[in-house]
Biopython code that builds the backbone (N, CA, C, O; Angstrom):
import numpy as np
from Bio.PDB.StructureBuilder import StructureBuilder

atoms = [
    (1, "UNK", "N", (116.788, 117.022, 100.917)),
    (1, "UNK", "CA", (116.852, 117.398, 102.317)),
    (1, "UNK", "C", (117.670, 116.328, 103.043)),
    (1, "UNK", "O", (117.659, 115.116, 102.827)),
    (2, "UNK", "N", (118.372, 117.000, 103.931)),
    (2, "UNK", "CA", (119.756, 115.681, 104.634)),
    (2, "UNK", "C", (118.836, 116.161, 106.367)),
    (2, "UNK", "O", (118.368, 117.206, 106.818)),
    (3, "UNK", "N", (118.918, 115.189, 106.709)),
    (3, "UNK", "CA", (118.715, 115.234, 108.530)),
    (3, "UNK", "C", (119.125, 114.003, 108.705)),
    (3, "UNK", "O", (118.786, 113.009, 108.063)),
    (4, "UNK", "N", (120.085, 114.103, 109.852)),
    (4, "UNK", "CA", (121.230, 113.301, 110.182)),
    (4, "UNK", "C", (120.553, 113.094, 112.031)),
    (4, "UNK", "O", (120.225, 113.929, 112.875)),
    (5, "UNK", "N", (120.590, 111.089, 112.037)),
    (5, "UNK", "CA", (119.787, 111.083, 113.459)),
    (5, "UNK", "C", (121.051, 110.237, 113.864)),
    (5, "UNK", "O", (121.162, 109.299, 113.074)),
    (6, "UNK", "N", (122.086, 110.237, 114.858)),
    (6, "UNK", "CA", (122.623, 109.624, 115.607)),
    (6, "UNK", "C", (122.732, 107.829, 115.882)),
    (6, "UNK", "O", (121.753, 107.084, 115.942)),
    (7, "UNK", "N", (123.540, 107.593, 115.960)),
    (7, "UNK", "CA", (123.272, 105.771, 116.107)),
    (7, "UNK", "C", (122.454, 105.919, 117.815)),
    (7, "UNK", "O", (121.365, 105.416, 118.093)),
    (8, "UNK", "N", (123.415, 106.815, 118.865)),
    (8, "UNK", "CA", (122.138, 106.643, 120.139)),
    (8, "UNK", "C", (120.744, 106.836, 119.863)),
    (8, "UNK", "O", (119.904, 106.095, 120.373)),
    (9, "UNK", "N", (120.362, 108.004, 118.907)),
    (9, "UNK", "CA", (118.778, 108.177, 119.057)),
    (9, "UNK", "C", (117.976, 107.454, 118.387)),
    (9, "UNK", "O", (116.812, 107.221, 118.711)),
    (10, "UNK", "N", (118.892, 106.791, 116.791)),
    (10, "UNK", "CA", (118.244, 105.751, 116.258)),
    (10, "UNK", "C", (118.193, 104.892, 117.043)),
    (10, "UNK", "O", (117.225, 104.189, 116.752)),
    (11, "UNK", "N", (118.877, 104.391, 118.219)),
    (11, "UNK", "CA", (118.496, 103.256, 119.004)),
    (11, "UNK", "C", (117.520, 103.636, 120.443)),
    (11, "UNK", "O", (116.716, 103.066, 121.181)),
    (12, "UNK", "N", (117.770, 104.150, 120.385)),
    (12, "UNK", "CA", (116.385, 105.030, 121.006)),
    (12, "UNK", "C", (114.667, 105.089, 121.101)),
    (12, "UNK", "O", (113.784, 104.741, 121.885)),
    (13, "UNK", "N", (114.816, 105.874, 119.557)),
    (13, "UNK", "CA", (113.900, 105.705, 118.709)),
    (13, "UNK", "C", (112.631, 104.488, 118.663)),
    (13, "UNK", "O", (111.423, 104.435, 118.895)),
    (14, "UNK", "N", (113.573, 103.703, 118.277)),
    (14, "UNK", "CA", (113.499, 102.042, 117.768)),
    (14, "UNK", "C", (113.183, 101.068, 119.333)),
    (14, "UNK", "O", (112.731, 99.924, 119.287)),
    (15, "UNK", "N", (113.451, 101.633, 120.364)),
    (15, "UNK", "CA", (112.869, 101.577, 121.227)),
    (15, "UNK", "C", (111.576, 101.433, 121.918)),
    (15, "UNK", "O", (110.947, 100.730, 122.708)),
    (16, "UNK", "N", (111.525, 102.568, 121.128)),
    (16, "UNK", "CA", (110.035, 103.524, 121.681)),
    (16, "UNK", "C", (108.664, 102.521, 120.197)),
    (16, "UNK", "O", (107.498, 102.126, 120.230)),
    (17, "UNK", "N", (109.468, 102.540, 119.453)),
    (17, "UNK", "CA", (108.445, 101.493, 118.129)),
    (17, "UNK", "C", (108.317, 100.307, 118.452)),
    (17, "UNK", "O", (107.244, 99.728, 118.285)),
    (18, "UNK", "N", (109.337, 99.738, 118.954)),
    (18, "UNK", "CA", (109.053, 98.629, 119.209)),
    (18, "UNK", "C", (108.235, 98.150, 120.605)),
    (18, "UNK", "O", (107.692, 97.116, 120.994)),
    (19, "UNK", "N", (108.399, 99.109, 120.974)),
    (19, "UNK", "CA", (106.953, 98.916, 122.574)),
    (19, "UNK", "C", (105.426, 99.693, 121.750)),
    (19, "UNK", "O", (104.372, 99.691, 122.386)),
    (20, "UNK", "N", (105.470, 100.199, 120.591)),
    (20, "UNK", "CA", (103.982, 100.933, 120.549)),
    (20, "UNK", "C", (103.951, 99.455, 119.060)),
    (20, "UNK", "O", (102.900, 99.208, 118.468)),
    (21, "UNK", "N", (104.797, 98.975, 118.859)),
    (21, "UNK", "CA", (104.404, 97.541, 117.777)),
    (21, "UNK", "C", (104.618, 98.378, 116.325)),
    (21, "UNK", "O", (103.829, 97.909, 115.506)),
    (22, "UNK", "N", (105.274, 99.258, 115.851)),
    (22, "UNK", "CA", (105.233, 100.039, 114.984)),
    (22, "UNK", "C", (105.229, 98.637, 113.898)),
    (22, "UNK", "O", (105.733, 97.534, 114.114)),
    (23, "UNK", "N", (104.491, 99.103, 112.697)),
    (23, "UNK", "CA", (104.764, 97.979, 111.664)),
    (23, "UNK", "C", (106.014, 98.516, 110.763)),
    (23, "UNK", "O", (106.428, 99.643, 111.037)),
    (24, "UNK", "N", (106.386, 98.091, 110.141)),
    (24, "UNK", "CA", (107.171, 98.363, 108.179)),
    (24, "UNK", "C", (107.065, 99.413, 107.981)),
    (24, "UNK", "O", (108.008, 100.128, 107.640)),
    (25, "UNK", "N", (106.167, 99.711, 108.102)),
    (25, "UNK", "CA", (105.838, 101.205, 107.231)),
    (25, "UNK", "C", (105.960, 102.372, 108.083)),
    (25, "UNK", "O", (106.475, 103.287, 107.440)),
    (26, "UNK", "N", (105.747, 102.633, 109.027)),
    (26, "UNK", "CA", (106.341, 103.268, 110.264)),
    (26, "UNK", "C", (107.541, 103.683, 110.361)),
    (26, "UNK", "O", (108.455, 102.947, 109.989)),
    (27, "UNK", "N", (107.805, 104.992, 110.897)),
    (27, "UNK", "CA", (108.693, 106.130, 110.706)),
    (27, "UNK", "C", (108.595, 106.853, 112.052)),
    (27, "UNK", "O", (107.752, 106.546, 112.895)),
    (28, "UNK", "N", (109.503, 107.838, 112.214)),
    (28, "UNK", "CA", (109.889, 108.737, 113.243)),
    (28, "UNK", "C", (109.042, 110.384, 112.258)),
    (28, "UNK", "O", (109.264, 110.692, 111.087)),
    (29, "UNK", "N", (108.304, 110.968, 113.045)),
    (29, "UNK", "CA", (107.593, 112.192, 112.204)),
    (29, "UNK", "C", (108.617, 113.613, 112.994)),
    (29, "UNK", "O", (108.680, 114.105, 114.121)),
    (30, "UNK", "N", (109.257, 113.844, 111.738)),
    (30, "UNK", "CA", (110.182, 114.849, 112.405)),
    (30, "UNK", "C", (109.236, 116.140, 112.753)),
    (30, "UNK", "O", (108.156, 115.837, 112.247)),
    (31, "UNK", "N", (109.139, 117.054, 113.186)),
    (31, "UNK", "CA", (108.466, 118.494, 112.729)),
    (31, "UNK", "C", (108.557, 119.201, 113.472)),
    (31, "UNK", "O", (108.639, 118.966, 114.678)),
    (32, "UNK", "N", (108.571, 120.580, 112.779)),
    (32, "UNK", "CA", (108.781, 122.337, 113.465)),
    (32, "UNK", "C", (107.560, 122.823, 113.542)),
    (32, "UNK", "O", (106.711, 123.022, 112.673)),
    (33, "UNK", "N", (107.573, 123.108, 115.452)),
    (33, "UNK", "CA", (105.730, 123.532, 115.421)),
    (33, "UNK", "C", (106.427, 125.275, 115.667)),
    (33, "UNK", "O", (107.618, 125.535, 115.838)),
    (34, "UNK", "N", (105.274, 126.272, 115.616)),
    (34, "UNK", "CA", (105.063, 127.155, 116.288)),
    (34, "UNK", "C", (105.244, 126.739, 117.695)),
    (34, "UNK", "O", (104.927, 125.669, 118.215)),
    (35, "UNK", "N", (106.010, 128.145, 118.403)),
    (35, "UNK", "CA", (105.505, 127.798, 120.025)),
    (35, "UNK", "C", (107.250, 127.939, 120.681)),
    (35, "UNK", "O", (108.245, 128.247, 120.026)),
    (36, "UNK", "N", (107.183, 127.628, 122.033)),
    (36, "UNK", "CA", (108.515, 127.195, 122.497)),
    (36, "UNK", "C", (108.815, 129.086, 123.373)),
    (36, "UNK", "O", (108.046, 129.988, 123.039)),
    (37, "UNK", "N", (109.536, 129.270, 124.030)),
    (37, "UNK", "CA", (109.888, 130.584, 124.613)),
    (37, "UNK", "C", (110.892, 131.423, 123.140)),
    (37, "UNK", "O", (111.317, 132.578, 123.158)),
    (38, "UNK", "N", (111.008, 130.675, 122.294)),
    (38, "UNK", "CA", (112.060, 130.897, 121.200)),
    (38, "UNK", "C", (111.523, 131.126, 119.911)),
    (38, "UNK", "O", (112.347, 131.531, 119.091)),
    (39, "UNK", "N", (110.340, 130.972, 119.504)),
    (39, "UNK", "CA", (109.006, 131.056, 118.668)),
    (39, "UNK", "C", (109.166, 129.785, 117.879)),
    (39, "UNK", "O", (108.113, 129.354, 117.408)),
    (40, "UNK", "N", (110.432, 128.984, 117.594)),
    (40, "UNK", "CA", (109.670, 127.597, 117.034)),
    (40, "UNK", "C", (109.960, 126.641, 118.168)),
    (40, "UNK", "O", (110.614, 127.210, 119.042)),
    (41, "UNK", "N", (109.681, 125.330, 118.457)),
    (41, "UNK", "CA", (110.048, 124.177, 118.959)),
    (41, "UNK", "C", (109.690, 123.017, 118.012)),
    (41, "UNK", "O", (108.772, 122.993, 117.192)),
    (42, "UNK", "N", (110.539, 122.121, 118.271)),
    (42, "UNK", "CA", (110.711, 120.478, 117.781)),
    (42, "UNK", "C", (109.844, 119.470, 118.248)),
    (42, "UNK", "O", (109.711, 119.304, 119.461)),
    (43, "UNK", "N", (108.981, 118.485, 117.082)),
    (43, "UNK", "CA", (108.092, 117.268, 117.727)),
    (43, "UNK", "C", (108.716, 116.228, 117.083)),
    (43, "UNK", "O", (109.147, 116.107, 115.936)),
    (44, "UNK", "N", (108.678, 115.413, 118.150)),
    (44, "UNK", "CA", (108.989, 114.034, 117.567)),
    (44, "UNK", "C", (107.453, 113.740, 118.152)),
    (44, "UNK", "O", (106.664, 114.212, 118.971)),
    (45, "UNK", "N", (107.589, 112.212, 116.811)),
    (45, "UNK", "CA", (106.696, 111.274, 117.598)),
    (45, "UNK", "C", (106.354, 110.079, 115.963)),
    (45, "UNK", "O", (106.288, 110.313, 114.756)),
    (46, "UNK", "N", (106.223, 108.878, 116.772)),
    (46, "UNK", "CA", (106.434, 107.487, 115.850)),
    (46, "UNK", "C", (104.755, 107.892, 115.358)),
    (46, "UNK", "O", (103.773, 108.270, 115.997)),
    (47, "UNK", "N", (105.010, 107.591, 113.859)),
    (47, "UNK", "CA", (103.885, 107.420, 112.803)),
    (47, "UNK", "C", (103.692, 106.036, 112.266)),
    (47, "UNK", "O", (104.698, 105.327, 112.289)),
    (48, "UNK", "N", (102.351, 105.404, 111.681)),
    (48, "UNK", "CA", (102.582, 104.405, 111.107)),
    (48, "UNK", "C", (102.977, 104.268, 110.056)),
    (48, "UNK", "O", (103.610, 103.280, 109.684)),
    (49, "UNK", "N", (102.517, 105.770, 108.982)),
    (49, "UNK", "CA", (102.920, 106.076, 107.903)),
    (49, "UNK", "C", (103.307, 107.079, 107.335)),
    (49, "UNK", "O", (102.741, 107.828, 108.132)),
    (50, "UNK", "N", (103.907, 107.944, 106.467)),
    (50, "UNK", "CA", (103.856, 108.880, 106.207)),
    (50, "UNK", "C", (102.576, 109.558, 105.398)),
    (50, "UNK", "O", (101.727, 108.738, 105.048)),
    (51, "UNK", "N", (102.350, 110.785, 105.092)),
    (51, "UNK", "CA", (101.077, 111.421, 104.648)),
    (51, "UNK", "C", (101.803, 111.959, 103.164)),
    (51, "UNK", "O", (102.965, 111.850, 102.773)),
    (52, "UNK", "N", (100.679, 112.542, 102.569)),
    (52, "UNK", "CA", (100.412, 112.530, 100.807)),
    (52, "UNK", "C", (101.727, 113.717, 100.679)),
    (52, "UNK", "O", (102.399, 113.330, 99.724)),
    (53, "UNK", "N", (102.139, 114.556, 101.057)),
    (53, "UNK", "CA", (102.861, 115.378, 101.076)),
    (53, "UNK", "C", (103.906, 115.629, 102.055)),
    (53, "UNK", "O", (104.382, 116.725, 102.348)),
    (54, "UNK", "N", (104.197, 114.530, 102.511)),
    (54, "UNK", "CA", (105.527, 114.759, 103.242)),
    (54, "UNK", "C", (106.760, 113.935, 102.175)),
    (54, "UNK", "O", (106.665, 113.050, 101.324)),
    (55, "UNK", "N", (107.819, 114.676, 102.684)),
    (55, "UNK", "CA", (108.846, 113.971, 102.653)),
    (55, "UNK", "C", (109.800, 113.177, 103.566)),
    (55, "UNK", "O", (110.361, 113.582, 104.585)),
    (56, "UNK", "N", (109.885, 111.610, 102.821)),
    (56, "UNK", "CA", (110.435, 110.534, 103.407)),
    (56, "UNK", "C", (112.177, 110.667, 103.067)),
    (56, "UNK", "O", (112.830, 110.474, 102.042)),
    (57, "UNK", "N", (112.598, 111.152, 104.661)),
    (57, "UNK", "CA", (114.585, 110.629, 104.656)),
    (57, "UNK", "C", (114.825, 109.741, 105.590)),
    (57, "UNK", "O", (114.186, 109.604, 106.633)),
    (58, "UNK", "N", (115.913, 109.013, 105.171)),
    (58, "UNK", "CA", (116.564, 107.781, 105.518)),
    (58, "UNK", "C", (117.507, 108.565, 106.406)),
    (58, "UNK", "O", (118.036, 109.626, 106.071)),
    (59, "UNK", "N", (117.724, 107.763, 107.926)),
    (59, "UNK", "CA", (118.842, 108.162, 108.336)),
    (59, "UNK", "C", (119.389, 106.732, 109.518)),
    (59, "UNK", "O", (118.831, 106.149, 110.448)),
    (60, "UNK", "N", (120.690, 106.626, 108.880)),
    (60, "UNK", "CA", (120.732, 105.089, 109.627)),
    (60, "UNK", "C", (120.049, 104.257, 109.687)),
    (60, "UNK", "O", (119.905, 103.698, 110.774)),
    (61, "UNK", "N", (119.426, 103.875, 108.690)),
    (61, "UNK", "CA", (117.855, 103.024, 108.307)),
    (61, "UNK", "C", (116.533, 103.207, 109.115)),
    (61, "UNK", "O", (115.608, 102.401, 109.206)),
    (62, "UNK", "N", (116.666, 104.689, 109.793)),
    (62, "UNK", "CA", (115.239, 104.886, 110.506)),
    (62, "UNK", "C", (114.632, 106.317, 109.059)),
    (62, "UNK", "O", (115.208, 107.093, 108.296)),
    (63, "UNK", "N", (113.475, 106.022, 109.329)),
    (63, "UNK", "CA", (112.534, 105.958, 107.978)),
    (63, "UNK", "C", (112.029, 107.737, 109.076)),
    (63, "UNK", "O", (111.808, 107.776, 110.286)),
    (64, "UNK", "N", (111.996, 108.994, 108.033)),
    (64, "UNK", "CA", (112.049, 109.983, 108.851)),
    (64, "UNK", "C", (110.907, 110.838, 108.129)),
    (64, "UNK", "O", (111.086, 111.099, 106.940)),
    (65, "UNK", "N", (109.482, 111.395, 108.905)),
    (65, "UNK", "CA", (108.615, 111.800, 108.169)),
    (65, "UNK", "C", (108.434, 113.476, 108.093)),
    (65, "UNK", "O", (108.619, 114.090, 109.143)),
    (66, "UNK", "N", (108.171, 114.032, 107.198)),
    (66, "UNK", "CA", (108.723, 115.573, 107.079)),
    (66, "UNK", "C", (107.821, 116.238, 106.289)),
    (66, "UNK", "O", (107.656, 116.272, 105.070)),
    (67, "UNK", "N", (107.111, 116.907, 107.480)),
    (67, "UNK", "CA", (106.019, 117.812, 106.448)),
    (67, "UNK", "C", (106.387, 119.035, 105.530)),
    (67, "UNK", "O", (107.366, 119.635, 105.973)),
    (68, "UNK", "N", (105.836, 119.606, 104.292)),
    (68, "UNK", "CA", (106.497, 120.795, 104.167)),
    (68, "UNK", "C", (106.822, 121.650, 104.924)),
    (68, "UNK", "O", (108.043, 121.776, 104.832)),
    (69, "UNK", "N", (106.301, 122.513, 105.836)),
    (69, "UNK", "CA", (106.663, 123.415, 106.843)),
    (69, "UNK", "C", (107.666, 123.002, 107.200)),
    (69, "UNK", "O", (108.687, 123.436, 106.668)),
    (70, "UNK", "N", (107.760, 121.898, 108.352)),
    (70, "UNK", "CA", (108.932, 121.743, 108.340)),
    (70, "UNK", "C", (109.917, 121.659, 108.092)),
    (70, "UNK", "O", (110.814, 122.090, 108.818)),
    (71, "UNK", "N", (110.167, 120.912, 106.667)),
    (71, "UNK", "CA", (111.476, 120.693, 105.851)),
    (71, "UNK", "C", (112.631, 121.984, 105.734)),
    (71, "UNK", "O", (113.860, 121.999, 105.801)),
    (72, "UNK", "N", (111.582, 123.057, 105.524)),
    (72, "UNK", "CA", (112.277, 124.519, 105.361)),
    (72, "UNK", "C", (113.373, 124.530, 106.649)),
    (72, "UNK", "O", (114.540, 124.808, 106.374)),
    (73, "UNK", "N", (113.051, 124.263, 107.906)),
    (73, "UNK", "CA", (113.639, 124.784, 108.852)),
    (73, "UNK", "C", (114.723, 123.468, 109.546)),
    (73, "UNK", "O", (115.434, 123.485, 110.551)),
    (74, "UNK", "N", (114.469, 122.376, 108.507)),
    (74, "UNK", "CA", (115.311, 120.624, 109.197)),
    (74, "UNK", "C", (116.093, 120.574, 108.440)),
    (74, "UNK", "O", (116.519, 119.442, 108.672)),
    (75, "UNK", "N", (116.812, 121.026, 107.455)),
    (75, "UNK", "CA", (117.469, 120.320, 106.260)),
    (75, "UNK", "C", (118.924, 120.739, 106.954)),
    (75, "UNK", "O", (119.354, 121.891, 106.898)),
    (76, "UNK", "N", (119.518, 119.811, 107.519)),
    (76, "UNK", "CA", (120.889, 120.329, 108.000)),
    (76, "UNK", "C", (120.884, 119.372, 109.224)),
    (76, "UNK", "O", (121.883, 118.749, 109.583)),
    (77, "UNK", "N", (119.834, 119.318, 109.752)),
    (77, "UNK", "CA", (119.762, 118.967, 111.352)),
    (77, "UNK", "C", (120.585, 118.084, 111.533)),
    (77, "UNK", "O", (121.151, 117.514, 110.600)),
    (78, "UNK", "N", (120.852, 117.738, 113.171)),
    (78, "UNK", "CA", (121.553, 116.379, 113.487)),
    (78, "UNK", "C", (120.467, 116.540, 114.633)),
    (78, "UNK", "O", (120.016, 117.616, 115.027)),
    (79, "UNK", "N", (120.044, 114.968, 115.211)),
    (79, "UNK", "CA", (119.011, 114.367, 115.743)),
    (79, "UNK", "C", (120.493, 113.380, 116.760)),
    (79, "UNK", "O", (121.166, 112.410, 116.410)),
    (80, "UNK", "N", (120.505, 114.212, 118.079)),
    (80, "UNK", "CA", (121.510, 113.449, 119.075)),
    (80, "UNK", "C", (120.150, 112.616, 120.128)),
    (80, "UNK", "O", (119.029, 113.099, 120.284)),
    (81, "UNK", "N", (120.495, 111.679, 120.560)),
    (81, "UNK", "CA", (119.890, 111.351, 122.333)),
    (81, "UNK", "C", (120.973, 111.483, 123.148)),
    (81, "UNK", "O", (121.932, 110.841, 122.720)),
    (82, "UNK", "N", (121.257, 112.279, 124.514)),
    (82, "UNK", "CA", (122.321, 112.489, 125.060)),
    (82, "UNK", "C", (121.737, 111.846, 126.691)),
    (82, "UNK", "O", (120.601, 111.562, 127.072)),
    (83, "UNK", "N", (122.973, 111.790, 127.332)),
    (83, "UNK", "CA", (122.473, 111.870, 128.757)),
    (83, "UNK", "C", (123.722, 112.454, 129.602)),
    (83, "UNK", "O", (124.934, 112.248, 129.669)),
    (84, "UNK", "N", (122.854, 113.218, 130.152)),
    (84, "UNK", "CA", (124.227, 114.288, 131.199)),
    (84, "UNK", "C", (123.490, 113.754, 132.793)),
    (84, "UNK", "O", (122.600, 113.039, 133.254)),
    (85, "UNK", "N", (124.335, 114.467, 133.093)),
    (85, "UNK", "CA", (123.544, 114.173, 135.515)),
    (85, "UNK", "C", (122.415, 114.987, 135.401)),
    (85, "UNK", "O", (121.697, 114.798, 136.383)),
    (86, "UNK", "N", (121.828, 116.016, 134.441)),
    (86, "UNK", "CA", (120.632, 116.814, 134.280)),
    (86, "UNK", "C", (119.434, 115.778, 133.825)),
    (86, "UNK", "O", (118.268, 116.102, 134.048)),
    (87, "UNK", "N", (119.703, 114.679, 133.262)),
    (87, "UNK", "CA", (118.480, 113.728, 132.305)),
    (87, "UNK", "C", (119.434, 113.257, 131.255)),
    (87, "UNK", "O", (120.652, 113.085, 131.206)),
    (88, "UNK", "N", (118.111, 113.066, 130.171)),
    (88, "UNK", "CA", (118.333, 112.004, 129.176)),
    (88, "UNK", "C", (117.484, 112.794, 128.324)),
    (88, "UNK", "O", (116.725, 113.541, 128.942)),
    (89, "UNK", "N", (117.402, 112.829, 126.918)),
    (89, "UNK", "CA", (116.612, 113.723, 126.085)),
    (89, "UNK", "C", (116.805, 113.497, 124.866)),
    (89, "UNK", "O", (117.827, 112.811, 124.864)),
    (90, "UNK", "N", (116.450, 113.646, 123.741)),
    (90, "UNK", "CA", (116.988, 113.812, 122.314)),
    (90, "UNK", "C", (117.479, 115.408, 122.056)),
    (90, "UNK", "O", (116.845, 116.153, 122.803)),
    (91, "UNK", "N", (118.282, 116.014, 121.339)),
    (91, "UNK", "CA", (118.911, 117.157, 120.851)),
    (91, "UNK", "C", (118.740, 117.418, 119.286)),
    (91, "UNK", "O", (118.521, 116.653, 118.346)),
    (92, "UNK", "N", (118.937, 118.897, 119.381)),
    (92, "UNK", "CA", (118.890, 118.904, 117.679)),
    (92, "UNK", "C", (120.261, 120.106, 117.708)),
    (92, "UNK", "O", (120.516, 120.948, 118.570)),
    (93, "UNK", "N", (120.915, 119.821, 116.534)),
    (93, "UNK", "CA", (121.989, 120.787, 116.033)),
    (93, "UNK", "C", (121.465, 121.504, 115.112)),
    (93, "UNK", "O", (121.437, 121.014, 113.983)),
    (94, "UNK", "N", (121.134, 122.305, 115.239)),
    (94, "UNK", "CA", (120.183, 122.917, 113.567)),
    (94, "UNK", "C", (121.513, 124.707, 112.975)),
    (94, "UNK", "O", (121.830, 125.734, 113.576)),
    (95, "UNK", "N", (121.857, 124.124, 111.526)),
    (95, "UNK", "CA", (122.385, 125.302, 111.081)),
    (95, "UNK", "C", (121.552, 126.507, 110.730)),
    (95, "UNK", "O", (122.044, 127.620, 110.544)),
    (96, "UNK", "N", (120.434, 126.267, 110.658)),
    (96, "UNK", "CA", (119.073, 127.502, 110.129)),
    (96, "UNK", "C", (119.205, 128.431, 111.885)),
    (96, "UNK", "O", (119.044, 129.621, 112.155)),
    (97, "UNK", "N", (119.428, 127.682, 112.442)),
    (97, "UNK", "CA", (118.803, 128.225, 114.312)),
    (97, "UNK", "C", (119.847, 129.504, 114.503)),
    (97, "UNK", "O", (121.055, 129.457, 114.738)),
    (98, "UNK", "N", (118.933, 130.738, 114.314)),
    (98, "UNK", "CA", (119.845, 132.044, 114.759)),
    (98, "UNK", "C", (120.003, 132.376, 116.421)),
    (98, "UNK", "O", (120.794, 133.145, 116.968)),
    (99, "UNK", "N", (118.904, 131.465, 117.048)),
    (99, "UNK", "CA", (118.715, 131.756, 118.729)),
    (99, "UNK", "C", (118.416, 130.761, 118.947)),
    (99, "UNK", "O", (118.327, 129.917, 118.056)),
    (100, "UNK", "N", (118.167, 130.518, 120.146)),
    (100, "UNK", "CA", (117.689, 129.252, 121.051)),
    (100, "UNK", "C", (117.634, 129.891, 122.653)),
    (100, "UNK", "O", (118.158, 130.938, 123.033)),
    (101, "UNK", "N", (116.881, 128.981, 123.409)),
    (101, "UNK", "CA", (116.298, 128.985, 124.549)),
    (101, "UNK", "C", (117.734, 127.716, 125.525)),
    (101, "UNK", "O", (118.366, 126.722, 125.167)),
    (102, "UNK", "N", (117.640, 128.615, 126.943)),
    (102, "UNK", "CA", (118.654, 127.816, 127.651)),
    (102, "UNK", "C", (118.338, 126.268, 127.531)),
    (102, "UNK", "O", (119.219, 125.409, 127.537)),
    (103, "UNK", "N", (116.706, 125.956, 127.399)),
    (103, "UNK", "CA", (116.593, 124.351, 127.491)),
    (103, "UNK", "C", (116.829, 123.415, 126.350)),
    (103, "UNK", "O", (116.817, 122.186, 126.286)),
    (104, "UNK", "N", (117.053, 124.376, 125.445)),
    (104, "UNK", "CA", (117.395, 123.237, 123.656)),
    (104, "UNK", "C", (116.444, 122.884, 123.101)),
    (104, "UNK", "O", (116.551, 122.262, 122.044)),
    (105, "UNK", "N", (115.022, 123.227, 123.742)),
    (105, "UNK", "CA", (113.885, 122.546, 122.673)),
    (105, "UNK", "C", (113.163, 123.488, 121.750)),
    (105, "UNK", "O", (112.364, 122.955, 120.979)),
    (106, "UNK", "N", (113.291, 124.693, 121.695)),
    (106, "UNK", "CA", (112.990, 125.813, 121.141)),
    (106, "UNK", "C", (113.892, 126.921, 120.370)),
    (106, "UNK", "O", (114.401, 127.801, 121.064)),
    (107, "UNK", "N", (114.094, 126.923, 119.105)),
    (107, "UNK", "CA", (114.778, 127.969, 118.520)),
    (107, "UNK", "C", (114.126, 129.073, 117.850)),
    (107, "UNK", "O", (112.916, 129.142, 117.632)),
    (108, "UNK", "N", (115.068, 130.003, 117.509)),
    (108, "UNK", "CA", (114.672, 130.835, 116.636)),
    (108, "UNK", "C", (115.272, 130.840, 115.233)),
    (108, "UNK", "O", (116.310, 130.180, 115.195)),
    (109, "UNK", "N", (114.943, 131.358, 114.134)),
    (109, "UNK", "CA", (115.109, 131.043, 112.816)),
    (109, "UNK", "C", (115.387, 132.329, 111.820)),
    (109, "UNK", "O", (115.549, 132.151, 110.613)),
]
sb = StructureBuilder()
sb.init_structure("model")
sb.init_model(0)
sb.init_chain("A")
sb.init_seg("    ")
for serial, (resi, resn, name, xyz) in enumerate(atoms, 1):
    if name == "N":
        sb.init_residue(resn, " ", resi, " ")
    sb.init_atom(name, np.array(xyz, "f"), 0.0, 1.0, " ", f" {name:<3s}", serial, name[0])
structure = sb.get_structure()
């Protein structure tokens, strides 16, 4: 599985770990929930570790945690942080995504 995270969002990211004290072992937990106006949406959020059945990818040396469910629907992704005059946000490019919602956090598959 390839998921590709940006040098902005890896610095980003790494941000956000280093104010919650993330240790070594600590990772970014990628994952595709149910939900969203689009029927899936995207979670981030810093882990200390990964779990018995995920899979661990490297991207720009941030350590990336990936449950099965998810993996099916990430393998392609690119992981942007952007900022326009609208905000500041993280993005996903996903080649699986047949639809999406005007706000970018919800696709369809």
């Amino acid at each position: 599985m390839q998921i590709t995270v940006t040098a902005n969002a890896v610095t980003e990211v790494q941000k956000f770990m280093e104010e919650q004290g993330a240790t070594a072992e600590a990772g970014l937990r990628v994952a595709v929930l149910p939900g969203g106006c689009s029927g899936f949406q995207y979670g981030l959020n810093i882990e200390d570790e990964a779990q018995a059945d995920d899979d661990i990818v490297e991207s720009n040396g941030l350590k990336l945690f990936v449950d099965p469910f998810s993996g099916q629907y990430l393998d392609g992704v690119e992981i942007d942080y952007v900022t326009t005059m609208m905000g500041s946000g993280f993005s996903f490019k996903n080649p699986h995504a047949t639809g999406g919602c005007g706000c970018g956090s919800s696709f369809t598959a």
